[in-house]
Backbone bond lengths (Angstrom), bond angles and torsions (degrees), N, CA, C in turn:
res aa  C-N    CA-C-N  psi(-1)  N-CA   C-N-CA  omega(-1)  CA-C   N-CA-C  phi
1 X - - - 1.460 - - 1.527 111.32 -
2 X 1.365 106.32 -22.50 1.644 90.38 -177.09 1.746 107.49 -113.99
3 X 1.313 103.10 9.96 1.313 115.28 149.70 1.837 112.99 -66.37
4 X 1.257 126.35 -39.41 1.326 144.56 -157.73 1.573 108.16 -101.56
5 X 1.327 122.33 -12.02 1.322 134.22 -163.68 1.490 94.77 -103.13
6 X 1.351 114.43 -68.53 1.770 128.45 161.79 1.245 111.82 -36.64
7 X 1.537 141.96 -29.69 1.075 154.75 164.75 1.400 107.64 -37.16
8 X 1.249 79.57 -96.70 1.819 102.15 174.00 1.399 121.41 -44.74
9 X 1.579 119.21 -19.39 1.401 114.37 177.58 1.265 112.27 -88.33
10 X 1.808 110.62 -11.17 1.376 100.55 -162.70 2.499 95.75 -100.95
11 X 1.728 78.09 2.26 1.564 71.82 -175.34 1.594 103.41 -94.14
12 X 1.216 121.99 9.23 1.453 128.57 -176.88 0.968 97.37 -88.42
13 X 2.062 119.88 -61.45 1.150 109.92 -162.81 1.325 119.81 -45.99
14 X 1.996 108.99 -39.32 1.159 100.03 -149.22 1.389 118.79 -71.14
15 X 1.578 113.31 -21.59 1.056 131.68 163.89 1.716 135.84 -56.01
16 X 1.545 93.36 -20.17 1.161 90.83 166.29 1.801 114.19 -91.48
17 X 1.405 111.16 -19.18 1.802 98.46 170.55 1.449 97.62 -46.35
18 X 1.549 90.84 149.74 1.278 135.86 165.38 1.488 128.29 -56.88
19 X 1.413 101.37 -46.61 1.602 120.74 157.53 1.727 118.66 -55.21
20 X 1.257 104.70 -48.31 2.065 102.15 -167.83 2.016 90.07 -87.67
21 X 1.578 130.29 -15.80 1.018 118.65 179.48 1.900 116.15 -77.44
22 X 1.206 97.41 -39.05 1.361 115.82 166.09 1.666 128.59 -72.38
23 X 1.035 110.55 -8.31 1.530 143.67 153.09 1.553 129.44 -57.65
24 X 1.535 87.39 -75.70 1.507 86.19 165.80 1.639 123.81 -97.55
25 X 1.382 119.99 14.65 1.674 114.70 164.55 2.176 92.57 -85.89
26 X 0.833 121.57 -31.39 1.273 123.21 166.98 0.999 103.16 -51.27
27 X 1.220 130.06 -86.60 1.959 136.16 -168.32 1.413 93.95 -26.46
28 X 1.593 107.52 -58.21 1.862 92.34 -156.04 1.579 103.99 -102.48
29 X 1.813 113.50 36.47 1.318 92.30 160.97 1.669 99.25 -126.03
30 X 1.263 123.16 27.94 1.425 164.34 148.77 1.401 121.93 -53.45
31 X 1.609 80.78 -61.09 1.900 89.16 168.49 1.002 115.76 -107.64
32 X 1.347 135.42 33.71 1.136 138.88 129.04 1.017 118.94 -46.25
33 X 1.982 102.88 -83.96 1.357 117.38 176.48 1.412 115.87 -35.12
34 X 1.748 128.81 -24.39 0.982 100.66 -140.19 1.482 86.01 -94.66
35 X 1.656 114.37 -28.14 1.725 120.36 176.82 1.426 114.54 -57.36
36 X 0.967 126.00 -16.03 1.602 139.95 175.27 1.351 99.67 -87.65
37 X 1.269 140.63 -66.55 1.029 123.66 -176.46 1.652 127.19 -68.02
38 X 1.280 119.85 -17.54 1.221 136.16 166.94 1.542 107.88 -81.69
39 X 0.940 134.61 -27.88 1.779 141.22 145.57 1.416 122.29 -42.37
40 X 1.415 105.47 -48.60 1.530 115.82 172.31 1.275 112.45 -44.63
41 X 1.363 94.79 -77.47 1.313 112.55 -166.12 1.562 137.87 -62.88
42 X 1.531 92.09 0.72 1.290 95.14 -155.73 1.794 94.06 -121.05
43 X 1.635 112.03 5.53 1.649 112.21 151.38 1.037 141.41 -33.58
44 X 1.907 95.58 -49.47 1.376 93.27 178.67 1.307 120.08 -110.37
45 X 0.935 126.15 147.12 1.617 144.52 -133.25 1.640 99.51 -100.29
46 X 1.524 126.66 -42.07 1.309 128.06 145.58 1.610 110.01 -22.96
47 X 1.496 97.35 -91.91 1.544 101.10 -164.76 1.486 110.64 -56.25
48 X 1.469 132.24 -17.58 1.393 120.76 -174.73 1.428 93.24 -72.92
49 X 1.378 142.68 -66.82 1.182 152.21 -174.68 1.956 109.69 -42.03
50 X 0.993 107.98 -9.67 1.285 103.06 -170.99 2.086 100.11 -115.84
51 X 1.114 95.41 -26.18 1.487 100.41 167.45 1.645 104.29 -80.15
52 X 1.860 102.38 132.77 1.451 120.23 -165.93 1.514 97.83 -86.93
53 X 1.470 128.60 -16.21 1.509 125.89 174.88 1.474 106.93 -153.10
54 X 1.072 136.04 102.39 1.267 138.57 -156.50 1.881 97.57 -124.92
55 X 1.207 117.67 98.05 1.867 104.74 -179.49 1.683 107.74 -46.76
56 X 1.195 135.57 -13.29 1.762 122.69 147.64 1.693 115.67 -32.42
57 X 1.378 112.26 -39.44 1.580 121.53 -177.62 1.871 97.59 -86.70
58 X 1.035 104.75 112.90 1.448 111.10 -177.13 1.150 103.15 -61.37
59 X 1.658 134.60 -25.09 1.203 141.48 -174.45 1.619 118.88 -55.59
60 X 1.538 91.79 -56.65 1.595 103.17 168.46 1.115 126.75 -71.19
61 X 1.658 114.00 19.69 1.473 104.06 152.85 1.459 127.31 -55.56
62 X 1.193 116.04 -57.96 1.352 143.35 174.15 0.922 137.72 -122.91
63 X 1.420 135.10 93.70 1.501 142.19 -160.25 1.639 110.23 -73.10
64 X 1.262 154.90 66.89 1.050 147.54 178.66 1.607 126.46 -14.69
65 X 1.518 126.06 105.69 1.400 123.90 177.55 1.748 96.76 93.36
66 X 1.099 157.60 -5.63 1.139 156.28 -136.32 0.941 108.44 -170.78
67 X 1.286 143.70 25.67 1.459 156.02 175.49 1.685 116.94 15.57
68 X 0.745 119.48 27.28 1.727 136.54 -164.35 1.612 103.71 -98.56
69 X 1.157 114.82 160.68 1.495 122.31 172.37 1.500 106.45 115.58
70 X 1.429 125.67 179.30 1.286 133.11 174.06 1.681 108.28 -56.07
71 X 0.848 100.98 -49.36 1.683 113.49 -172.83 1.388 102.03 -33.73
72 X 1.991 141.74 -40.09 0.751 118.43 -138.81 1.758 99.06 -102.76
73 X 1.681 103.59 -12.52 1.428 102.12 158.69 1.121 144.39 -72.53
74 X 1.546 116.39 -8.55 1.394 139.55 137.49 1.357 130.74 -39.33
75 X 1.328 97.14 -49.02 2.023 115.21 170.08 1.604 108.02 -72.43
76 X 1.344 129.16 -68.82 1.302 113.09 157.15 1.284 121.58 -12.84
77 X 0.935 125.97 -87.37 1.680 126.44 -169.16 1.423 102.79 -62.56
78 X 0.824 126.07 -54.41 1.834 126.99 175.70 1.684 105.23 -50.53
79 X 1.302 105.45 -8.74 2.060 85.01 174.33 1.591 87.18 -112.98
80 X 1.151 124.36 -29.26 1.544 123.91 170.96 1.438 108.09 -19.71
81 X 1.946 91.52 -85.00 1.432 116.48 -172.64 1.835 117.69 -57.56
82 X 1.247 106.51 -29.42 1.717 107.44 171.47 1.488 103.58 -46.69
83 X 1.852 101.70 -58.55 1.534 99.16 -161.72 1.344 119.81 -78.02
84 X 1.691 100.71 6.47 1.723 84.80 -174.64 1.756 90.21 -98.53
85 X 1.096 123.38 -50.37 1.679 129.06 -166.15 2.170 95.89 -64.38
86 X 1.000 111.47 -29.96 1.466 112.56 -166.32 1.566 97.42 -67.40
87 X 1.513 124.36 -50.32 1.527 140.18 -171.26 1.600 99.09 -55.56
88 X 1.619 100.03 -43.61 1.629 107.98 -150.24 1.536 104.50 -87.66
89 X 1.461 114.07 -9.33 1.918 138.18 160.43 1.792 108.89 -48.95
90 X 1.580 94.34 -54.80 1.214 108.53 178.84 1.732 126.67 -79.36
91 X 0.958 85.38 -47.99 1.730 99.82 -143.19 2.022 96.01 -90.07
92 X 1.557 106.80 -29.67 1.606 108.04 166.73 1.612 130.10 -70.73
93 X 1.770 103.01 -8.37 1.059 107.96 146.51 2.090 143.86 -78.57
94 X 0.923 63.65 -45.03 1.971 81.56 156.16 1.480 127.10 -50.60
95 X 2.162 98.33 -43.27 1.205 87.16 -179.85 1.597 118.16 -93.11
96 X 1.501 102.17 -3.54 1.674 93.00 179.89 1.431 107.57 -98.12
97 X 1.669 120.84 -3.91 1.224 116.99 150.44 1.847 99.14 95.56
98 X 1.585 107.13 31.91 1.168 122.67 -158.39 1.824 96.12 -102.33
99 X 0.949 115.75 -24.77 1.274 122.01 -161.94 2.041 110.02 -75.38
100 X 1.155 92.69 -2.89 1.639 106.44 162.35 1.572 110.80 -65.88
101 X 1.153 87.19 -56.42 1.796 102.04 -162.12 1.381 115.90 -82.76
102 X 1.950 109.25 -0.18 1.264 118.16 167.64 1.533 117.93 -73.51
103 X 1.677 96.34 -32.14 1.535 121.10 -149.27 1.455 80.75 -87.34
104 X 1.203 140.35 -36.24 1.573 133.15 -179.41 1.196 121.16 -62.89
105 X 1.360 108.47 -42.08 1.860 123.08 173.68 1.760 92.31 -52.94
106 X 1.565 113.15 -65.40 1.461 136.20 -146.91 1.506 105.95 -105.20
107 X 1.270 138.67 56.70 1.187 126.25 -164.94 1.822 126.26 -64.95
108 X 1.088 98.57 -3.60 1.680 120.98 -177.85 1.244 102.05 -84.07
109 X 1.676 139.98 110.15 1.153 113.83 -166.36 1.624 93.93 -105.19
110 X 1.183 130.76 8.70 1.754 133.46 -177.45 1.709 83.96 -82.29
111 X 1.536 114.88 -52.77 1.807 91.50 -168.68 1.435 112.22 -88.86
112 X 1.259 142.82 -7.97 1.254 135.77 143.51 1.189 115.82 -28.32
113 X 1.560 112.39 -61.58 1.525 112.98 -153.16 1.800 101.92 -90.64
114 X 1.404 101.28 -23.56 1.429 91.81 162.84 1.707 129.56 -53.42
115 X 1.322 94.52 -58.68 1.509 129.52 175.48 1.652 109.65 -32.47
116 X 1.920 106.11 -56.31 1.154 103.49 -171.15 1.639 109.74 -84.97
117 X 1.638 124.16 -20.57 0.858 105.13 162.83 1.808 137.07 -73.92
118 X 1.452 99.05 -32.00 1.194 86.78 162.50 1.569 122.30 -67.97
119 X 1.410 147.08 -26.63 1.380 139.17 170.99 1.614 104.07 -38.89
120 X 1.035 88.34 -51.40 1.881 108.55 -172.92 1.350 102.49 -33.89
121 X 1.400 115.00 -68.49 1.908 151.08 -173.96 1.533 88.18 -38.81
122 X 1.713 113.43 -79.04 1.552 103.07 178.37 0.899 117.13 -89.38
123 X 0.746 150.34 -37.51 1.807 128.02 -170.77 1.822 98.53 -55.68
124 X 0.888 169.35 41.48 1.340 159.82 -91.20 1.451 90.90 129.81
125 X 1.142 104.77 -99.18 1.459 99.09 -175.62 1.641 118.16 -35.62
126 X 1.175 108.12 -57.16 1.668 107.33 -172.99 1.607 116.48 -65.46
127 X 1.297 108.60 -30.03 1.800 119.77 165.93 1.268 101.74 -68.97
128 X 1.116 134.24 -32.53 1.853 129.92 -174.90 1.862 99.14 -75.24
129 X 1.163 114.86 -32.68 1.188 109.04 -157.24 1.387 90.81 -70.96
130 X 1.620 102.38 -76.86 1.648 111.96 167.31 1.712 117.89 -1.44
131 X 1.263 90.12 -69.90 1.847 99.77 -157.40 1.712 106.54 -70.36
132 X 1.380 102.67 -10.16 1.500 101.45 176.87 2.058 102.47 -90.90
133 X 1.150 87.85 -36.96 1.866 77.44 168.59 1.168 107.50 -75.07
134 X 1.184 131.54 -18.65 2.105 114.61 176.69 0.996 82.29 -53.10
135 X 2.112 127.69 -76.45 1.242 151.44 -89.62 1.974 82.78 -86.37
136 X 1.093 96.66 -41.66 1.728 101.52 -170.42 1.622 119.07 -69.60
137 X 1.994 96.18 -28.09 1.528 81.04 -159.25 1.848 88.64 -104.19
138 X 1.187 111.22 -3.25 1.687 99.86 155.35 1.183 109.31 -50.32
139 X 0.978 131.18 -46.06 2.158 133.79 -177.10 1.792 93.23 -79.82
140 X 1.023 131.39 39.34 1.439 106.49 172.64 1.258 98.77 -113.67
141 X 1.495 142.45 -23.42 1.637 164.96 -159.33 1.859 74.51 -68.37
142 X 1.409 121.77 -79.80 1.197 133.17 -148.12 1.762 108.44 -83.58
143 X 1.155 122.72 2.59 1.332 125.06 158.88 1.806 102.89 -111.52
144 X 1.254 139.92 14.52 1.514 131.81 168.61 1.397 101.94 -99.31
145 X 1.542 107.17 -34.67 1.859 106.77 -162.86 1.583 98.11 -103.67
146 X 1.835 113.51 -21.72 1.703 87.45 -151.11 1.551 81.86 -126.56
147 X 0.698 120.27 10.72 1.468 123.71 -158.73 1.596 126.95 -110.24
148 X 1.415 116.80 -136.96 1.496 135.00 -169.97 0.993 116.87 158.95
149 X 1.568 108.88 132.60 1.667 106.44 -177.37 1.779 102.69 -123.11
150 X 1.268 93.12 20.84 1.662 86.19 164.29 1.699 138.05 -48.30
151 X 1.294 135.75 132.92 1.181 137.53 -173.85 1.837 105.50 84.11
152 X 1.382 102.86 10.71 1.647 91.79 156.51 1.322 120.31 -103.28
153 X 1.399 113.59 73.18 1.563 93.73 165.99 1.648 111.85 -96.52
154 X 1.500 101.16 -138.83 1.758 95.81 -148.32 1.696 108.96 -85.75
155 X 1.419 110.81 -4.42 1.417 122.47 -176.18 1.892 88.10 -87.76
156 X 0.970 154.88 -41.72 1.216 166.13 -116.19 1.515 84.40 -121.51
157 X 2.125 123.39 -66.18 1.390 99.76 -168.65 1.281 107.10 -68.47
158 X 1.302 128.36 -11.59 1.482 121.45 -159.66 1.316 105.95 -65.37
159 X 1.693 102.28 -46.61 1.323 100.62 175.48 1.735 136.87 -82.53
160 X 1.075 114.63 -13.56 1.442 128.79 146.45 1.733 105.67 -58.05
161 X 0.815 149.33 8.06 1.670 125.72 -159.79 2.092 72.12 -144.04
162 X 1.385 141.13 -38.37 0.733 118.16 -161.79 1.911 87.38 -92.54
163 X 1.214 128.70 -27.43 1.569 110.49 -175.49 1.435 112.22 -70.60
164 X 1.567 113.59 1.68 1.806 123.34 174.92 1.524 105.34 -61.44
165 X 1.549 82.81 -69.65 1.736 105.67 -178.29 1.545 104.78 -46.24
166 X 0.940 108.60 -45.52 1.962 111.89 -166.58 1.965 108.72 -54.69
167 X 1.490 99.48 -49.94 1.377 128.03 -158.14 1.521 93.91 -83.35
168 X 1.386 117.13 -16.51 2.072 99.52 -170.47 1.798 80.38 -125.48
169 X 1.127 125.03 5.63 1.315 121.56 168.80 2.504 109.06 -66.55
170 X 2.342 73.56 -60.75 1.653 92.98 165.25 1.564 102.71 -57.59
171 X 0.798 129.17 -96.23 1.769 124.77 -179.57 1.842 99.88 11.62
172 X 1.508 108.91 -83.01 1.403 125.48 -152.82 1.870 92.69 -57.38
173 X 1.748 127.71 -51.82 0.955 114.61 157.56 1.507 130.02 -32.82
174 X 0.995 113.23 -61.21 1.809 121.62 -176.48 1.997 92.80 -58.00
175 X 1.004 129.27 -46.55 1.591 103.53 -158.04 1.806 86.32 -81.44
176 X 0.951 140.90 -51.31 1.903 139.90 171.24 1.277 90.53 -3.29
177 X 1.565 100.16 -71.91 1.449 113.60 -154.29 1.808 107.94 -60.38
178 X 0.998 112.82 -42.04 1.154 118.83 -178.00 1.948 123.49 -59.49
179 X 1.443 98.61 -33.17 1.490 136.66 -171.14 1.650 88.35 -54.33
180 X 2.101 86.48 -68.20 1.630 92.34 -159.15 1.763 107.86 -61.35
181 X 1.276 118.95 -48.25 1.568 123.31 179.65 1.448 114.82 -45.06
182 X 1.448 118.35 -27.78 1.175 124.07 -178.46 1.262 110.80 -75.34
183 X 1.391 122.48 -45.83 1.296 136.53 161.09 1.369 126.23 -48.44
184 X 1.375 115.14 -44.40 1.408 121.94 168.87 1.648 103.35 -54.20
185 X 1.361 115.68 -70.06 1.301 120.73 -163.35 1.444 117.47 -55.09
186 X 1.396 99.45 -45.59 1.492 132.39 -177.59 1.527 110.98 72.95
187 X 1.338 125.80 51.37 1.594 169.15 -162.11 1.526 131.65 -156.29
188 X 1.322 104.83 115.47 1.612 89.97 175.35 1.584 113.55 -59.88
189 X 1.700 100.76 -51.27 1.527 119.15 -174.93 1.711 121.96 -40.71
190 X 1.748 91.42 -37.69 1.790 102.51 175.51 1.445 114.72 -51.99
191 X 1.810 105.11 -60.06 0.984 120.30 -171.70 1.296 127.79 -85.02
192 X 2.055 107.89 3.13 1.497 100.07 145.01 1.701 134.66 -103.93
193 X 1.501 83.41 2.97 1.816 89.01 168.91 1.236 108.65 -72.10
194 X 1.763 117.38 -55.77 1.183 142.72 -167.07 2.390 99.94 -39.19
195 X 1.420 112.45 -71.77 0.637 98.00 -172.42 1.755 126.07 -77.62
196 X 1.311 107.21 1.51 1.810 118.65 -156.83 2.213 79.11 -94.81
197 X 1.454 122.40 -32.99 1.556 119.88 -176.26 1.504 100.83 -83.99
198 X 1.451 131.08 -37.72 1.532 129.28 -165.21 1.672 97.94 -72.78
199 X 1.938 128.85 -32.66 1.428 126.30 -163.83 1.343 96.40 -86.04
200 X 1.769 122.46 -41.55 1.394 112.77 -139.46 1.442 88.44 -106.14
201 X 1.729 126.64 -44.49 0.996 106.47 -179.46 2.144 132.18 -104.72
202 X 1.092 92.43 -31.91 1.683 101.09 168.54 1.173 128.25 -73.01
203 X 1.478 120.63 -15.55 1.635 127.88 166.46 1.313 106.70 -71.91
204 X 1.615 98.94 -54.10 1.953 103.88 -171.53 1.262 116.62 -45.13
205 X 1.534 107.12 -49.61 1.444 124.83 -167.65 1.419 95.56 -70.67
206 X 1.496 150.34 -56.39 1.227 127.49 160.79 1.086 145.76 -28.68
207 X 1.793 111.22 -35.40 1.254 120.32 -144.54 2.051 78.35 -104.30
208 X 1.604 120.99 -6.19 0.983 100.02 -137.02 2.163 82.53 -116.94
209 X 1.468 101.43 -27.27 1.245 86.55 160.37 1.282 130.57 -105.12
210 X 2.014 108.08 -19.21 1.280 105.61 168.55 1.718 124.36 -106.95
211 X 1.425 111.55 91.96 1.835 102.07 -147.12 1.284 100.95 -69.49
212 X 1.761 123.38 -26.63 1.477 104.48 -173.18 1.363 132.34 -91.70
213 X 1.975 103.95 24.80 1.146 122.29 123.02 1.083 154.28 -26.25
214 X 1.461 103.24 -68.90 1.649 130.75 -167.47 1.545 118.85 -52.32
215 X 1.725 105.76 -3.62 1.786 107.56 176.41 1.767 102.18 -88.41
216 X 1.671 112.04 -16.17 1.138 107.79 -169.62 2.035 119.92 -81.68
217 X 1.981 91.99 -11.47 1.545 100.74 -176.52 1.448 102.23 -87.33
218 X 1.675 97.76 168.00 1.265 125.28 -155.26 1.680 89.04 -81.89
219 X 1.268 122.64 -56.06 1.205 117.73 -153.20 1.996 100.91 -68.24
220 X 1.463 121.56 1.47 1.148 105.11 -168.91 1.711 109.08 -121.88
221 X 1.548 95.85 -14.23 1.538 110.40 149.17 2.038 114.68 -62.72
222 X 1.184 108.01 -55.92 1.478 96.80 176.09 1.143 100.50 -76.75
223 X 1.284 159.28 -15.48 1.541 128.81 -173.25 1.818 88.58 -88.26
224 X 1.301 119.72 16.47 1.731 115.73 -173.41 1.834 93.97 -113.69
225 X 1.191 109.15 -41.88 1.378 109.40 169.96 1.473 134.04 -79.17
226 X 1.095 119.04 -11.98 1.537 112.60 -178.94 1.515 111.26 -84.61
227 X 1.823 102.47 -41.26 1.492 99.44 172.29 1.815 125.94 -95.00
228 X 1.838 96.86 11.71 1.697 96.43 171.03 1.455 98.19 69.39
229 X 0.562 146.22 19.00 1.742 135.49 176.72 1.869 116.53 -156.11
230 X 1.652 100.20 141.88 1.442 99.89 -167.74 1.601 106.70 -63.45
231 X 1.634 109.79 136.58 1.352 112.88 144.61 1.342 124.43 5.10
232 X 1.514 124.64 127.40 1.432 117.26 147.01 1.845 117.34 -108.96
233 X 1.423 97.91 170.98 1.657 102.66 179.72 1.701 106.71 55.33
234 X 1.072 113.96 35.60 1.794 133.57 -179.08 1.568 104.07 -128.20
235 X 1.372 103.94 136.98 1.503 120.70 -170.47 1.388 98.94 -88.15
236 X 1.808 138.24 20.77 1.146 110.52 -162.40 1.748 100.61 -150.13
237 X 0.894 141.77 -175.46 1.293 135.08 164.88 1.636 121.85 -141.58
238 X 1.676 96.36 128.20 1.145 97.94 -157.72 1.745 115.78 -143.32
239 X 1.120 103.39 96.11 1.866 107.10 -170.18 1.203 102.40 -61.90
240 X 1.547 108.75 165.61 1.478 106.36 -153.27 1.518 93.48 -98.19
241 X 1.240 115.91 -21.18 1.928 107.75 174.73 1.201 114.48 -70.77
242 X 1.499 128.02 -36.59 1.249 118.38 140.85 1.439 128.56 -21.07
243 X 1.283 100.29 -88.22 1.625 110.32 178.85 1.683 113.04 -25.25
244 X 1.871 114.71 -56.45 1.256 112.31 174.69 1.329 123.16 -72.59
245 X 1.276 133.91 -8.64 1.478 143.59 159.34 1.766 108.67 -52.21
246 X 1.342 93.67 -53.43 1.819 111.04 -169.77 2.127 88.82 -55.91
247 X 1.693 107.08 -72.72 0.861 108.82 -159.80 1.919 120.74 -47.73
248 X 1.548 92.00 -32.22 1.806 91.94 177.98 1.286 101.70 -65.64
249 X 1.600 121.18 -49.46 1.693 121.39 170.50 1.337 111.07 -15.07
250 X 0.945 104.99 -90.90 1.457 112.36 -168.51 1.131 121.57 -78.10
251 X 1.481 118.05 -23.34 1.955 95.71 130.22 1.761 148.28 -18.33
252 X 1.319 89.34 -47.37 1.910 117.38 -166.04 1.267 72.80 -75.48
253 X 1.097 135.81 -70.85 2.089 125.54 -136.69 1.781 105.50 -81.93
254 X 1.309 104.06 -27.22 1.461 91.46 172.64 1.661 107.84 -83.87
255 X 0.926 122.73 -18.85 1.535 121.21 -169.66 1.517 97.60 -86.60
256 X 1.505 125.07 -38.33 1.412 129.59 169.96 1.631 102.60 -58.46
257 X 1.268 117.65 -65.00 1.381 104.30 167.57 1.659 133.39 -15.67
258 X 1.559 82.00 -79.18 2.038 91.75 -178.04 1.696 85.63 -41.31
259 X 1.396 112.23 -61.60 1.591 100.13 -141.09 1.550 100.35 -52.50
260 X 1.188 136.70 -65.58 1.726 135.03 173.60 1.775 105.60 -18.15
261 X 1.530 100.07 -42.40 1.448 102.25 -161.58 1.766 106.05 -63.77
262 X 1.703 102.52 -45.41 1.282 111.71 -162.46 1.520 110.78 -64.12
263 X 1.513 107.18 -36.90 1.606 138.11 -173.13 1.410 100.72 -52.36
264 X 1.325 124.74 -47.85 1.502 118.49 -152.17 1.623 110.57 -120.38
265 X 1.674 106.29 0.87 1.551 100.26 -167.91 1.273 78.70 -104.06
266 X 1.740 95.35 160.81 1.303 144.46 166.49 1.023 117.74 -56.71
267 X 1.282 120.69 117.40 2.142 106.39 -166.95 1.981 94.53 -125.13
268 X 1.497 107.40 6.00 1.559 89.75 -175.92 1.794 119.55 -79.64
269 X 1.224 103.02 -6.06 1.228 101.90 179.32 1.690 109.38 -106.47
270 X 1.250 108.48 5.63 1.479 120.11 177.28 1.731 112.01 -55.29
């Protein structure tokens, strides 16, 4: 219970930074714009018909097996925003040198750091879920009046409602990850270079001279998990429970990391 109490206090705090509040009034004034602009455009009946996926077609929300549709620009920004507010959970304590006066409230620093990483885990997850139902039903104005929702029946929501769960599942992964790096470094900034150089540039360069690699990176395990189905135009084969096995993997060792890290460093001069 006071594992579960610390929980919840550490999911308030985080909620009360300034950074993850200003975060998500962004996200959903995002999808605003974005239902407005998908409203526009989708008047005229020419150009809707000539667009091959237009979110007016309720269909192209979510392409089943093929990870395609609006949905997946939702996930983009939703692992964005994990890793920037998840780092800034961690690592904005360090820098104001606050994390003394945590350890006084909390003198256990294994359930602290548990505590705050798991807040991290859900609060993440449950904001991903959320912000993907704004993100969708901003486009619902322009699929009632301008639109069509043909080819959604119940095999179609099933699978839209399970690529939610999948995509704010990845979300809640990405801010963990971010939590623990932040912790390691004890920096937001570390732990957003750290992971923005390991996706964009040290995977590529693996994947790009050593390809029969590329089943072992992160970024090609989640592009295997969000849409449930193996890779195409890929030299390798790779089921997607796999893929999420790999990804919790190497979850556990960086999060084991921070925790050793948090356990044994020196926080009085923090």
């Amino acid at each position: 219970m006071r594992f579960v109490g610390l929980t919840v206090v550490e999911m308030r705090r985080a909620l009360h930074r300034r950074l993850v509040r200003w975060m998500i009034v962004l996200a959903v004034a995002l999808c605003g714009v974005m239902g407005v602009i998908v409203y526009l455009t989708s008047r005229d009946p020419s150009e809707l018909a000539r667009a091959d996926e237009h979110p007016a077609r309720m269909s192209s929300w979510w392409i089943s097996g093929g990870g395609d549709g609006i949905l997946t620009i939702a996930a983009l920004y939703l692992v964005v925003g994990a890793a920037i507010c998840g780092a800034s959970v961690a690592g904005a304590e360090w820098r104001a040198g606050t994390i003394t006066t945590a350890l006084i409230w909390e003198p256990s620093r294994l359930r602290l750091h548990a505590a705050r990483t798991a807040s991290a885990g859900i609060l993440a997850f449950a904001i991903g879920l959320a912000l993907q139902v704004v993100f969708l039903s901003a486009a619902a104005p322009a699929v009632l009046l301008n639109g069509s929702t043909a080819g959604t029946d119940a095999a179609w929501w099933g699978a839209l409602v399970l690529a939610m769960i999948r995509i704010a599942l990845i979300t809640a992964l990405v801010a963990v990850l971010a939590v623990s790096i932040a912790t390691i470094g004890r920096n937001t900034s570390a732990a957003l270079i750290a992971l923005a150089a390991w996706a964009l540039v040290v995977e590529r360069l693996i994947a790009g001279f050593r390809p029969q690699l590329a089943r072992f990176m992160i970024s090609e395990n989640v592009a295997t998990v969000v849409p449930w189905a193996q890779m195409t135009d890929v030299d390798f084969e790779r089921p997607p429970i796999v893929a999420l096995t790999a990804l919790v993997a190497y979850l556990a060792v960086v999060v084991a990391i921070a925790t050793a890290s948090f356990a044994r460093r020196d926080v009085a001069s923090a």
